[in-house]
PDB file with one MODEL, atoms N, CA, C and O in Angstrom:
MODEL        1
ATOM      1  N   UNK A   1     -11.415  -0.759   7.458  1.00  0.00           N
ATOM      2  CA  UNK A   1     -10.852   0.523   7.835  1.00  0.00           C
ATOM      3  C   UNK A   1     -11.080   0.727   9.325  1.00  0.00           C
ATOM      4  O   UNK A   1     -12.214   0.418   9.692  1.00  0.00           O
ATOM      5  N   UNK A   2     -10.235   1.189  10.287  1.00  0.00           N
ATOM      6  CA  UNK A   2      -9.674   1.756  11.629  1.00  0.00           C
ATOM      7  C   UNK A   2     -10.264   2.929  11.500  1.00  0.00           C
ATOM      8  O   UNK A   2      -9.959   3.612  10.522  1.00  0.00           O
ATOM      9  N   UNK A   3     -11.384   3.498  12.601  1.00  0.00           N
ATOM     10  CA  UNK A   3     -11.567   5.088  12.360  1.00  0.00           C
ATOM     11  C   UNK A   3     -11.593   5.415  14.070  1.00  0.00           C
ATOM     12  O   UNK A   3     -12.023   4.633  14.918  1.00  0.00           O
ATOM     13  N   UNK A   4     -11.153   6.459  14.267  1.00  0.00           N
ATOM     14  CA  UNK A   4     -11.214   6.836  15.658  1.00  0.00           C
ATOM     15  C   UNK A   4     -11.139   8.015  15.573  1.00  0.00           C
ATOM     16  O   UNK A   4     -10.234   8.491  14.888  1.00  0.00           O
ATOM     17  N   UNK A   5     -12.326   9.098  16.429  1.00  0.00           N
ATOM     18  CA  UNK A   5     -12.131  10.481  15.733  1.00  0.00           C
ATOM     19  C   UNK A   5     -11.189  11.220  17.061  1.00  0.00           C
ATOM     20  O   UNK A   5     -10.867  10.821  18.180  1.00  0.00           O
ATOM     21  N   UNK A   6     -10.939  12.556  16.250  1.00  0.00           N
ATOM     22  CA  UNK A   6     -10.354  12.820  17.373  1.00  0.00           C
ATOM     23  C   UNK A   6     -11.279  13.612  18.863  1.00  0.00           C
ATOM     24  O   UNK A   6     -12.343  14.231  18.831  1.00  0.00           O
ATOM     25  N   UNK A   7     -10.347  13.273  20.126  1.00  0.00           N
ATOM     26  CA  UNK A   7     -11.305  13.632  20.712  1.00  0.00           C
ATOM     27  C   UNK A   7     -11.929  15.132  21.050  1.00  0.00           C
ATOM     28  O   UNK A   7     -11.510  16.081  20.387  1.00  0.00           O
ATOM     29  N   UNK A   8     -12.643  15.290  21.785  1.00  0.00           N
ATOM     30  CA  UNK A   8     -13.276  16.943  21.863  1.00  0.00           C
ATOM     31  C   UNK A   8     -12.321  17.792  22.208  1.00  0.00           C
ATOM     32  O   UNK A   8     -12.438  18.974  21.883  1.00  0.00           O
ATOM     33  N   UNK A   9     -11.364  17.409  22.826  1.00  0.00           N
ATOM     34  CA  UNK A   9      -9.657  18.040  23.428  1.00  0.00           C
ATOM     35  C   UNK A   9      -8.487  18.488  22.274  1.00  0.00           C
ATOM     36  O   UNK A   9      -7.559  19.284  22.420  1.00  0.00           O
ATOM     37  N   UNK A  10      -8.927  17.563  20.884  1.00  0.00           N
ATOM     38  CA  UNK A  10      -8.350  17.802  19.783  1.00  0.00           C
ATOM     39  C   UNK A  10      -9.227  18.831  19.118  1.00  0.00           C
ATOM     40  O   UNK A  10      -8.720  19.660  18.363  1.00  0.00           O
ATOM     41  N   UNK A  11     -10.421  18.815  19.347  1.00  0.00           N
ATOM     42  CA  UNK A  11     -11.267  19.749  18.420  1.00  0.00           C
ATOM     43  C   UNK A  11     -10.773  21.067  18.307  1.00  0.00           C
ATOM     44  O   UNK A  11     -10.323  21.765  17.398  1.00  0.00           O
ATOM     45  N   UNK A  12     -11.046  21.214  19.776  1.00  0.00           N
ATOM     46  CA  UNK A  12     -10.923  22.650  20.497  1.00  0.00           C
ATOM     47  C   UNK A  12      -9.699  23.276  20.380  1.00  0.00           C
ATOM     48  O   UNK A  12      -9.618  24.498  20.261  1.00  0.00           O
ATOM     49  N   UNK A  13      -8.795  22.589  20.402  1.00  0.00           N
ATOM     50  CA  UNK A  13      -7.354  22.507  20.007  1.00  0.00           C
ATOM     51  C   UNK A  13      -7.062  22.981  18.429  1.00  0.00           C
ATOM     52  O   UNK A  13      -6.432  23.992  18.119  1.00  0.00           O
ATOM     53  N   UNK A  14      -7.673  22.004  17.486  1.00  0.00           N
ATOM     54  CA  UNK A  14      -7.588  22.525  16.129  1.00  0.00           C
ATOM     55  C   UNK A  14      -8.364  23.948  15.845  1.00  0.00           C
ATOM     56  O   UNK A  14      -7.864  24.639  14.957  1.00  0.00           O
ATOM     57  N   UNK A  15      -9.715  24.534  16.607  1.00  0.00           N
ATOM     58  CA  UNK A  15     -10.112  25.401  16.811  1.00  0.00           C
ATOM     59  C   UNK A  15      -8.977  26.608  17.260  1.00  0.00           C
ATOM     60  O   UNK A  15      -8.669  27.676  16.732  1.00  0.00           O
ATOM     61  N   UNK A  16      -8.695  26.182  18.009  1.00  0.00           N
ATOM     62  CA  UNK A  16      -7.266  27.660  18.494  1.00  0.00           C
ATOM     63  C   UNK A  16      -6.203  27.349  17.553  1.00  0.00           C
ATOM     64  O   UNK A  16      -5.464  28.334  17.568  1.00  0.00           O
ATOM     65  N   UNK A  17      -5.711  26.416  16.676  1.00  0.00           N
ATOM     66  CA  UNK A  17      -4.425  26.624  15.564  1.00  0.00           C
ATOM     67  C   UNK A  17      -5.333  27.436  14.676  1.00  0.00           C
ATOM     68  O   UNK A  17      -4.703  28.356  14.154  1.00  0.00           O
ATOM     69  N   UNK A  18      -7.082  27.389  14.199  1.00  0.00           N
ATOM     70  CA  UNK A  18      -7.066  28.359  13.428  1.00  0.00           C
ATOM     71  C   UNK A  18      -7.494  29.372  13.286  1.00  0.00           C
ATOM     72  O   UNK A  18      -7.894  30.019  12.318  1.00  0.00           O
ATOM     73  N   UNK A  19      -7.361  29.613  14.871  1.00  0.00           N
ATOM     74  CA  UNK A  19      -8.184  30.895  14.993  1.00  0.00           C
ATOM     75  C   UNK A  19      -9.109  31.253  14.747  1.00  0.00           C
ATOM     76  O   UNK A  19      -9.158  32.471  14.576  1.00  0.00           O
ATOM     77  N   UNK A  20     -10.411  30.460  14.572  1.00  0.00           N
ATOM     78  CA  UNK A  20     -11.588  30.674  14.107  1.00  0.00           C
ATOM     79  C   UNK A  20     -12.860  30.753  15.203  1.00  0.00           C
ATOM     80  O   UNK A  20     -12.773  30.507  16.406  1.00  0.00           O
ATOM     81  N   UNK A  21     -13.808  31.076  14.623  1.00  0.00           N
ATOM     82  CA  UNK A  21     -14.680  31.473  16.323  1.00  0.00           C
ATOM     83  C   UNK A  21     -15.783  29.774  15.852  1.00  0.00           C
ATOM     84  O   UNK A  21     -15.557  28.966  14.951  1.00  0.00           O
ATOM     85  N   UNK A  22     -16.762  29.780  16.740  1.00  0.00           N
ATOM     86  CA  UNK A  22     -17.455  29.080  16.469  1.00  0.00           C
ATOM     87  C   UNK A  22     -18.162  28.828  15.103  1.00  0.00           C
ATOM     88  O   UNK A  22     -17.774  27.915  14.374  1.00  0.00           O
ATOM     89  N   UNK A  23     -19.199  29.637  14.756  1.00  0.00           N
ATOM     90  CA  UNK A  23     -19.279  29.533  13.523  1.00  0.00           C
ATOM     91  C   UNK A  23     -18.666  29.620  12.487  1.00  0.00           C
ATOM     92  O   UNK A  23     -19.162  29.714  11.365  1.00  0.00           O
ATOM     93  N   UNK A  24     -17.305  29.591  12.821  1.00  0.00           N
ATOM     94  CA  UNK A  24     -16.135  29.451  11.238  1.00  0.00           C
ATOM     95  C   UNK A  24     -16.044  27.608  11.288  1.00  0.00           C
ATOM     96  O   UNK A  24     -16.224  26.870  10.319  1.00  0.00           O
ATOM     97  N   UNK A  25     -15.759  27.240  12.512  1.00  0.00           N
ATOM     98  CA  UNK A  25     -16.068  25.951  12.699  1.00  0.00           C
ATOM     99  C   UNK A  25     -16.762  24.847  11.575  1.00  0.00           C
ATOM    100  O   UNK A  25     -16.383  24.075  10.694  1.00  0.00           O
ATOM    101  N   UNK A  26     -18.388  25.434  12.395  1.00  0.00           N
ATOM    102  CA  UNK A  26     -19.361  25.250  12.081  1.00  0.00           C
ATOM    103  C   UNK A  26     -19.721  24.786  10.560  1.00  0.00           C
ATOM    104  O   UNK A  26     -20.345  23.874  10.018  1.00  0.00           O
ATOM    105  N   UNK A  27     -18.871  26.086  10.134  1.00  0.00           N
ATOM    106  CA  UNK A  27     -19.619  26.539   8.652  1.00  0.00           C
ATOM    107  C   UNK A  27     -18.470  25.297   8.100  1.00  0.00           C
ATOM    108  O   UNK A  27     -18.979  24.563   7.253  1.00  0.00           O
ATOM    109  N   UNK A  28     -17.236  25.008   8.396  1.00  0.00           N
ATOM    110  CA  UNK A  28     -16.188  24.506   7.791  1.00  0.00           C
ATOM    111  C   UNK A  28     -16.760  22.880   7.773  1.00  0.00           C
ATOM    112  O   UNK A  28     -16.613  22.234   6.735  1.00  0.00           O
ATOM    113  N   UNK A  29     -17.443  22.227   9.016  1.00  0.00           N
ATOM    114  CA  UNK A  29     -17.579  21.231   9.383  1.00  0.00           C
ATOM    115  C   UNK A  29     -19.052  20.435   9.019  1.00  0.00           C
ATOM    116  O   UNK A  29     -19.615  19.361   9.230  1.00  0.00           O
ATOM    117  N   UNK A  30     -19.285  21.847   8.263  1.00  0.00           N
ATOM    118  CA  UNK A  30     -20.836  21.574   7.204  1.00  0.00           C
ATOM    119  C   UNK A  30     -21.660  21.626   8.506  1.00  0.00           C
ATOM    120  O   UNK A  30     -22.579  20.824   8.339  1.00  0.00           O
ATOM    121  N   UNK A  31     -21.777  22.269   9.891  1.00  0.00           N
ATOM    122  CA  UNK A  31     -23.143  21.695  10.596  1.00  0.00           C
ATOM    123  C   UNK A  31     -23.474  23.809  10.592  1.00  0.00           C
ATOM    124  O   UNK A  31     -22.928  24.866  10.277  1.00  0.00           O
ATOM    125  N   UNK A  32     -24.718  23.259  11.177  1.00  0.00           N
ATOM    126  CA  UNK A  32     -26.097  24.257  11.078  1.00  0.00           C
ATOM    127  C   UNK A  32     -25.267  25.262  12.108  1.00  0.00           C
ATOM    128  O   UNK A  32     -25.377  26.419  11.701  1.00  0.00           O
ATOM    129  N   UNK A  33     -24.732  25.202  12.918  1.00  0.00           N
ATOM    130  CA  UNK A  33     -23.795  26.536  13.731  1.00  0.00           C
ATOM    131  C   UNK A  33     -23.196  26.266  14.494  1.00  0.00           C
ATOM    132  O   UNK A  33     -22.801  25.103  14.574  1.00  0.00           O
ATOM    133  N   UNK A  34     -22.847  27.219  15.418  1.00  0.00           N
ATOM    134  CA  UNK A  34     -21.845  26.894  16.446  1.00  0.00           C
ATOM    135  C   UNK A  34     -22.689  26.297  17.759  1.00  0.00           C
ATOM    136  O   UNK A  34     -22.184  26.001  18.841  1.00  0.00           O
ATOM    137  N   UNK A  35     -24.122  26.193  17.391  1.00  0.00           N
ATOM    138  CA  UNK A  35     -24.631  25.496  18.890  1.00  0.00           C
ATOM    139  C   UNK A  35     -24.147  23.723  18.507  1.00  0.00           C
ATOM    140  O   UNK A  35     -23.512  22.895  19.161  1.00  0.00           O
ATOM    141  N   UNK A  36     -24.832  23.674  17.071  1.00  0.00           N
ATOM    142  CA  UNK A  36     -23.807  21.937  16.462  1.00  0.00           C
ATOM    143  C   UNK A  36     -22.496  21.848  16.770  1.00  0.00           C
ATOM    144  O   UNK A  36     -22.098  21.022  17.592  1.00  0.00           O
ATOM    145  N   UNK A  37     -21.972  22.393  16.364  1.00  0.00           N
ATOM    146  CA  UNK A  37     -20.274  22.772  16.565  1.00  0.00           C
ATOM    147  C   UNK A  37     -20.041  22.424  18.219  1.00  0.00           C
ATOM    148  O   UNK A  37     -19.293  21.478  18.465  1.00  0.00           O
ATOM    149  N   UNK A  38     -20.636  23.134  19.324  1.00  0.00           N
ATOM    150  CA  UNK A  38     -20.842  22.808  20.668  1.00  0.00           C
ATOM    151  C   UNK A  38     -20.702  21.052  21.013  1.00  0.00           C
ATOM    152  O   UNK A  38     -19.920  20.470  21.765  1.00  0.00           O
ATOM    153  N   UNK A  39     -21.367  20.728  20.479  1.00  0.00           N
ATOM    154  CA  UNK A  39     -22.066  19.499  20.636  1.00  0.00           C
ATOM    155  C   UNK A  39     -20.885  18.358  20.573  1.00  0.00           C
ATOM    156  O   UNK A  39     -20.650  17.446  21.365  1.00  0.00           O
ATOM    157  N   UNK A  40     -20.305  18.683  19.499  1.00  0.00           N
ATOM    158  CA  UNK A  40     -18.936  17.702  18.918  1.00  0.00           C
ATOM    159  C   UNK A  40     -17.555  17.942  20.221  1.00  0.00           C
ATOM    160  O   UNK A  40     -16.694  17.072  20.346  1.00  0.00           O
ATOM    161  N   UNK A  41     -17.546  19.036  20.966  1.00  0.00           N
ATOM    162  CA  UNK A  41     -16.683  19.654  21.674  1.00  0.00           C
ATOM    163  C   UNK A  41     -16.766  19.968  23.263  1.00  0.00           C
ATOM    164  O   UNK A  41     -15.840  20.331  23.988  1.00  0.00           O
ATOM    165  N   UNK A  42     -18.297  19.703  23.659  1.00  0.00           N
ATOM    166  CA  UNK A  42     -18.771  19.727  24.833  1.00  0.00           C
ATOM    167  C   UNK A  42     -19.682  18.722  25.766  1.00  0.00           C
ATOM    168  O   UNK A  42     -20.005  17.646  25.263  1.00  0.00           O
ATOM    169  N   UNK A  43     -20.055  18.991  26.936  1.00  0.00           N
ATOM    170  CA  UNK A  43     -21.173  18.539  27.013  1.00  0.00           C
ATOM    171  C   UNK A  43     -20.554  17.183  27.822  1.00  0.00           C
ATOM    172  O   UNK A  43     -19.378  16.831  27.915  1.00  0.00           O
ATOM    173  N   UNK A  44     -21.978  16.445  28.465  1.00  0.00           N
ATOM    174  CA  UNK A  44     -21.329  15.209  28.969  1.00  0.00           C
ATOM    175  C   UNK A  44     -21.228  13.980  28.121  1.00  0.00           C
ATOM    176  O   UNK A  44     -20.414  13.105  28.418  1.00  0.00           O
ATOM    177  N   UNK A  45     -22.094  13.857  26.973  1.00  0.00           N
ATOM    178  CA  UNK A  45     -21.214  12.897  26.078  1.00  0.00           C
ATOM    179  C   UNK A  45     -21.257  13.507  24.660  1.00  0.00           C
ATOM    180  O   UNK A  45     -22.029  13.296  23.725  1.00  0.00           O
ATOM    181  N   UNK A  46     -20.013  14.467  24.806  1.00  0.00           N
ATOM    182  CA  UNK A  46     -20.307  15.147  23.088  1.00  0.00           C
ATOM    183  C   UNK A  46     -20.023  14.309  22.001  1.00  0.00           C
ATOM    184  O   UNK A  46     -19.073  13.537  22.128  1.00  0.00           O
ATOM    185  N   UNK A  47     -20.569  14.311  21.109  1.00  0.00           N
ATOM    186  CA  UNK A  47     -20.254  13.726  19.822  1.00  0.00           C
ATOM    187  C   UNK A  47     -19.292  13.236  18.703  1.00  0.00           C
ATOM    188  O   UNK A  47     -18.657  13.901  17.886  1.00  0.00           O
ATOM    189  N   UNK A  48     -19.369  11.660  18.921  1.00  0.00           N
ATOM    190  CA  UNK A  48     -18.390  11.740  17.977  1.00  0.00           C
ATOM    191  C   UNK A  48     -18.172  12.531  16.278  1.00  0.00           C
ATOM    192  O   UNK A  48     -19.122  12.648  15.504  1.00  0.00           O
ATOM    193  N   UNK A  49     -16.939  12.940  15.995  1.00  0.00           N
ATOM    194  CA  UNK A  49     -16.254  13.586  14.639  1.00  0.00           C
ATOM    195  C   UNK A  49     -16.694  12.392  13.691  1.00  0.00           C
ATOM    196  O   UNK A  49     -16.269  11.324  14.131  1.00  0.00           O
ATOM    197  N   UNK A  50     -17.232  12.294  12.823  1.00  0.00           N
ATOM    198  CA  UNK A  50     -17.448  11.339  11.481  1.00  0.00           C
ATOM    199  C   UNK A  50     -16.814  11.675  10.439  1.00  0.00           C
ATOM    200  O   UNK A  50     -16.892  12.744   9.834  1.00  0.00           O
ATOM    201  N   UNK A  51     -15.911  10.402  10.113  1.00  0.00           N
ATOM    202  CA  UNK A  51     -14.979  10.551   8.904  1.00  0.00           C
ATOM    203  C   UNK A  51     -15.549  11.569   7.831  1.00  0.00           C
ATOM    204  O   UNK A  51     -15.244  12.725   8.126  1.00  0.00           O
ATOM    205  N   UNK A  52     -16.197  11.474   6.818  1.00  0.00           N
ATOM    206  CA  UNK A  52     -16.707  12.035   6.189  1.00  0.00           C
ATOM    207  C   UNK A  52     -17.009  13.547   6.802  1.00  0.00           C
ATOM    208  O   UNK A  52     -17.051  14.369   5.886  1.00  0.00           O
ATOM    209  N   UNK A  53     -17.201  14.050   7.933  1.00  0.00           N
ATOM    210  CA  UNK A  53     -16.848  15.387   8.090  1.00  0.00           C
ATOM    211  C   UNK A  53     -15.847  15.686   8.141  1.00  0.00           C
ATOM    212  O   UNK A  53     -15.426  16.639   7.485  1.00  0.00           O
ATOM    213  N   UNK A  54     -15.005  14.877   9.052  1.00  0.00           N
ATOM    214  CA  UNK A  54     -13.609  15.871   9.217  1.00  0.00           C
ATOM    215  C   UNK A  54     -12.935  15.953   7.819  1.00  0.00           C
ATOM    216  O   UNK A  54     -12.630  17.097   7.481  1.00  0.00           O
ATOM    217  N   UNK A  55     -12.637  14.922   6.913  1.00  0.00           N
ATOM    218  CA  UNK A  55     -12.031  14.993   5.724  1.00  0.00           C
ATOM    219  C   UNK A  55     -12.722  15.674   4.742  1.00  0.00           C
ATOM    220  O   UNK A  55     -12.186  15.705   3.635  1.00  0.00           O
ATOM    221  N   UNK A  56     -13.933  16.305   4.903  1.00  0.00           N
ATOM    222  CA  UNK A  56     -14.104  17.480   4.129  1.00  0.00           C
ATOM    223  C   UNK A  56     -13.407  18.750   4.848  1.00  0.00           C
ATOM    224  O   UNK A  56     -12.746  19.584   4.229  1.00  0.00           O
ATOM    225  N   UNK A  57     -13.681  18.786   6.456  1.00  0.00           N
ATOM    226  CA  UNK A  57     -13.042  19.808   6.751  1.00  0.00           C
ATOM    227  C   UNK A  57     -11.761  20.205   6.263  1.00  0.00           C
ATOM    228  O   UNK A  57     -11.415  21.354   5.987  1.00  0.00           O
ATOM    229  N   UNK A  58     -10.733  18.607   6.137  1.00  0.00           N
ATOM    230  CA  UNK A  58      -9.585  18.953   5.714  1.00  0.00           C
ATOM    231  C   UNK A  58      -9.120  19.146   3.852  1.00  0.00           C
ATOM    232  O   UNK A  58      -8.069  19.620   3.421  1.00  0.00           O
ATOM    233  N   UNK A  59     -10.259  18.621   3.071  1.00  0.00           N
ATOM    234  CA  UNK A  59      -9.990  18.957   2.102  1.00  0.00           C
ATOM    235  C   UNK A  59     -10.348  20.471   1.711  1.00  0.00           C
ATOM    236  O   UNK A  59      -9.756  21.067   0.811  1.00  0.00           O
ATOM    237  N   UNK A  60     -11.502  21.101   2.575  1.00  0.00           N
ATOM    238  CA  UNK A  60     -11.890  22.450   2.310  1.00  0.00           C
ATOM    239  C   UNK A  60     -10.218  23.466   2.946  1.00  0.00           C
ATOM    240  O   UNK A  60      -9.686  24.438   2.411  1.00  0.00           O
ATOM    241  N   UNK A  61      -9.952  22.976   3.787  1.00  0.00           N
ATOM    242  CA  UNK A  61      -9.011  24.054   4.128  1.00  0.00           C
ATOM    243  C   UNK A  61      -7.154  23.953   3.085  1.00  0.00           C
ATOM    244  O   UNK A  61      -6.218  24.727   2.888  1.00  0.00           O
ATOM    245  N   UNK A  62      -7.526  22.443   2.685  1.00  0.00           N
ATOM    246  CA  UNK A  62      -6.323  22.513   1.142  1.00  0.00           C
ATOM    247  C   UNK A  62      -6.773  22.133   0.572  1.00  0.00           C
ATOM    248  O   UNK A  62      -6.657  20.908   0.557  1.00  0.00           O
ATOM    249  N   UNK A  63      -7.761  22.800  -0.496  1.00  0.00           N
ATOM    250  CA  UNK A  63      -8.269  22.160  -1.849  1.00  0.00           C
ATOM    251  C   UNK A  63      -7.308  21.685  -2.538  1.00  0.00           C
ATOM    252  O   UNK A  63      -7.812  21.012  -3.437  1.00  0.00           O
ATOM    253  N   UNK A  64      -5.809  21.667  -2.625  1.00  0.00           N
ATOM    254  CA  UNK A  64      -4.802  21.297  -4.119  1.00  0.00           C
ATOM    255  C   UNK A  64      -4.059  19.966  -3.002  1.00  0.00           C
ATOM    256  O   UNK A  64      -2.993  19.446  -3.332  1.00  0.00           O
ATOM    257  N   UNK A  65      -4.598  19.656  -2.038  1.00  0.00           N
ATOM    258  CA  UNK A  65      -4.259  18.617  -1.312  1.00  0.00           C
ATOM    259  C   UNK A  65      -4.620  16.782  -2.123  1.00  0.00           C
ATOM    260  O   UNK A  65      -5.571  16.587  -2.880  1.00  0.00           O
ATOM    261  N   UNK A  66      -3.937  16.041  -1.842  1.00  0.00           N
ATOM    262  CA  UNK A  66      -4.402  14.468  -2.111  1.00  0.00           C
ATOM    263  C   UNK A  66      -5.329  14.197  -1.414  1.00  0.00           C
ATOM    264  O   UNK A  66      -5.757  14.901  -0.499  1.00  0.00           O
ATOM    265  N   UNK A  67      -5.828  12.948  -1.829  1.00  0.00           N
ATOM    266  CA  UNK A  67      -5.952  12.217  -0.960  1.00  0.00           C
ATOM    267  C   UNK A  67      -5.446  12.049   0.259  1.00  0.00           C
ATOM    268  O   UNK A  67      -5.976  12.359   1.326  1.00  0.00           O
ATOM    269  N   UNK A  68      -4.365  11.531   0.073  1.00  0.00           N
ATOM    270  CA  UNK A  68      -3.413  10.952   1.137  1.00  0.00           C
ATOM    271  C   UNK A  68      -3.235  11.554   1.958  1.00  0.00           C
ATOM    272  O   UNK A  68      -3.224  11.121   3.110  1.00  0.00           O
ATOM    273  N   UNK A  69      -2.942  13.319   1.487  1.00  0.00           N
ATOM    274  CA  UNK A  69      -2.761  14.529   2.271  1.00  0.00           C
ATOM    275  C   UNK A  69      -3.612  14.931   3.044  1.00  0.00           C
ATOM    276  O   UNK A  69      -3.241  15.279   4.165  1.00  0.00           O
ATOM    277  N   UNK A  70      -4.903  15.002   2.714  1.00  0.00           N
ATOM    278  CA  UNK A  70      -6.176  15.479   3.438  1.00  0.00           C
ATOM    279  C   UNK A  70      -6.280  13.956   4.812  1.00  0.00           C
ATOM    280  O   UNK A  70      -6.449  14.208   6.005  1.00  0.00           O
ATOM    281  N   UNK A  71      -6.154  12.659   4.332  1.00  0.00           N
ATOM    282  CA  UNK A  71      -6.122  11.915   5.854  1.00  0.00           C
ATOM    283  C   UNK A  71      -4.993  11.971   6.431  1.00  0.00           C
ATOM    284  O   UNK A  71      -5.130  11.672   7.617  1.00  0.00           O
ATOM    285  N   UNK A  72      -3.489  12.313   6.048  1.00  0.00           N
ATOM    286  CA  UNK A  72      -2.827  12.853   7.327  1.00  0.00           C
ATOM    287  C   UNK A  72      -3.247  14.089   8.033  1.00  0.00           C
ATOM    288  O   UNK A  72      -3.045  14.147   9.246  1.00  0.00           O
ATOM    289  N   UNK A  73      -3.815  15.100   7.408  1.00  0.00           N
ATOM    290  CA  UNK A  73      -4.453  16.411   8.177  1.00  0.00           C
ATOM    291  C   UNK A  73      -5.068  15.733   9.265  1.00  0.00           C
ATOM    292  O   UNK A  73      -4.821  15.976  10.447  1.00  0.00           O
ATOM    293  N   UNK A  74      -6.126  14.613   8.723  1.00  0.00           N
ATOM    294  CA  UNK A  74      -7.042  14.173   9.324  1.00  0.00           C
ATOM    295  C   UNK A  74      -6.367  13.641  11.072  1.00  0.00           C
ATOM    296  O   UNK A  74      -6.717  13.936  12.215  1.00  0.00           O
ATOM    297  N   UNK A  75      -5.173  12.668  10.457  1.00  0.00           N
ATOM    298  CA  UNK A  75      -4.818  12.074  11.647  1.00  0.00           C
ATOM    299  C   UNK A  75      -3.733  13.101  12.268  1.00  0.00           C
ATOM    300  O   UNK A  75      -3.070  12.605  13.180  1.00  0.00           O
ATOM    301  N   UNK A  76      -3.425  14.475  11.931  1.00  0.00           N
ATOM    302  CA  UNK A  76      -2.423  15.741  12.490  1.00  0.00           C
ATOM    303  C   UNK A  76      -3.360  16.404  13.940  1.00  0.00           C
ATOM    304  O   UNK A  76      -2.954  16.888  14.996  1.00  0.00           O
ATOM    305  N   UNK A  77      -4.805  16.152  13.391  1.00  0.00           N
ATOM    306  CA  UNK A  77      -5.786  16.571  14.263  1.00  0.00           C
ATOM    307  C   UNK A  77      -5.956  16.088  15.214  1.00  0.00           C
ATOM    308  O   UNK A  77      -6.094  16.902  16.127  1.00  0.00           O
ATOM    309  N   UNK A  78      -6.070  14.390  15.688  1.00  0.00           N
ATOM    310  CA  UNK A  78      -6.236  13.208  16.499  1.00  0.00           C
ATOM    311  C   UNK A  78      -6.621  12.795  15.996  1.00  0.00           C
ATOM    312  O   UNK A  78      -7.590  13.513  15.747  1.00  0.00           O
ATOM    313  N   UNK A  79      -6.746  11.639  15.242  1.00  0.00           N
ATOM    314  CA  UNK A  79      -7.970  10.772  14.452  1.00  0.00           C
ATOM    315  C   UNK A  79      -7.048   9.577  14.253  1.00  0.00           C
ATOM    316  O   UNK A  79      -5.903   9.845  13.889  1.00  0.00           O
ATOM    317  N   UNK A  80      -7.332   8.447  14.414  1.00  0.00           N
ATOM    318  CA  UNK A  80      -6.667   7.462  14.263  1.00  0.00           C
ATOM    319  C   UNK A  80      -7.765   6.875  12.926  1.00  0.00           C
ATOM    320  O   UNK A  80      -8.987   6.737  12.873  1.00  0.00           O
ATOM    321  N   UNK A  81      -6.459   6.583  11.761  1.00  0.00           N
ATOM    322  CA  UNK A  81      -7.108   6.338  10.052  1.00  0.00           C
ATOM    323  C   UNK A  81      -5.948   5.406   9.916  1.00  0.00           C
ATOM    324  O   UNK A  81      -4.749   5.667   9.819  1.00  0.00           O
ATOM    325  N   UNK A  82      -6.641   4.143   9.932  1.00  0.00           N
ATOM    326  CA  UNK A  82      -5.834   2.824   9.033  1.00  0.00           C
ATOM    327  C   UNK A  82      -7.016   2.131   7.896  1.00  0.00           C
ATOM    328  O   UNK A  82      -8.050   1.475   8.026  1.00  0.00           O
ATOM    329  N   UNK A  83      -6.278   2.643   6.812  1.00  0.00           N
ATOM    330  CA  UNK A  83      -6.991   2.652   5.850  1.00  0.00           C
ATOM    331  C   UNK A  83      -6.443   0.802   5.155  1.00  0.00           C
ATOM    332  O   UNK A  83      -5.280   0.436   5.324  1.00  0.00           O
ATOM    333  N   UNK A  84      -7.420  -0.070   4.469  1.00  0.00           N
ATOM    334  CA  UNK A  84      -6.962  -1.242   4.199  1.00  0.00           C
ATOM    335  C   UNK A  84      -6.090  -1.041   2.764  1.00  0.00           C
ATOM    336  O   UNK A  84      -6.096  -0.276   1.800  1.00  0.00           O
ATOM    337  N   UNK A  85      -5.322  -2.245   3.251  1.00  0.00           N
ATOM    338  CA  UNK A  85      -4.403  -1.877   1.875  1.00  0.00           C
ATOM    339  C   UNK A  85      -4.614  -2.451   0.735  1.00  0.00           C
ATOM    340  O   UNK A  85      -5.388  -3.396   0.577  1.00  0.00           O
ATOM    341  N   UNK A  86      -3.934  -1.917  -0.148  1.00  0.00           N
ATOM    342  CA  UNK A  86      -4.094  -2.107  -1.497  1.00  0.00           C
ATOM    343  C   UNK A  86      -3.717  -2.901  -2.072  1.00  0.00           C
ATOM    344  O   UNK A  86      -2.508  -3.128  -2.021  1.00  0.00           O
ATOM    345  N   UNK A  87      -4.743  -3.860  -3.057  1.00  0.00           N
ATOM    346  CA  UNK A  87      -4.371  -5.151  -3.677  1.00  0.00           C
ATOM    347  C   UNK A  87      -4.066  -4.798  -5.188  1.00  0.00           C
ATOM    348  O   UNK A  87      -3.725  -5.683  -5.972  1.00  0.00           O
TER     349      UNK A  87
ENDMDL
END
């Protein structure tokens, strides 16, 4: 599997489509607040996004979503997801 998260320019970005303040973020992205939340989005080397967070982020915001659906959210955000194929 290909994972590339998106970068802090996408974060902040998906942050203003949902209108949410920091700790809506936060709380969505499972971390301890918006100073964590900071961290992924700022700073001189902020943090990379880990699969496993963002695709909860995106399954929490469409629970009746797929699979499939929740990693295009994933890659709608910036995230480059090449998933191996199926035998």
């Amino acid at each position: 599997m290909l994972y590339v998260p998106p970068t802090p320019d996408d974060l902040r970005a998906l942050k203003d489509r949902l209108n949410f303040t920091g700790e809506q973020m936060a709380d969505l992205f499972g971390l301890a607040g918006n100073n964590q939340w900071r961290k992924y989005t700022g700073g001189n080397e902020p943090r990379p996004m880990s699969l496993p967070m963002l695709f909860l982020a995106g399954a929490l915001l469409n629970r009746t979503a797929t699979m499939e659906q929740v990693f295009d959210w994933c890659r709608s955000v910036g995230a480059t997801i090449e998933l191996p194929a199926e035998d």
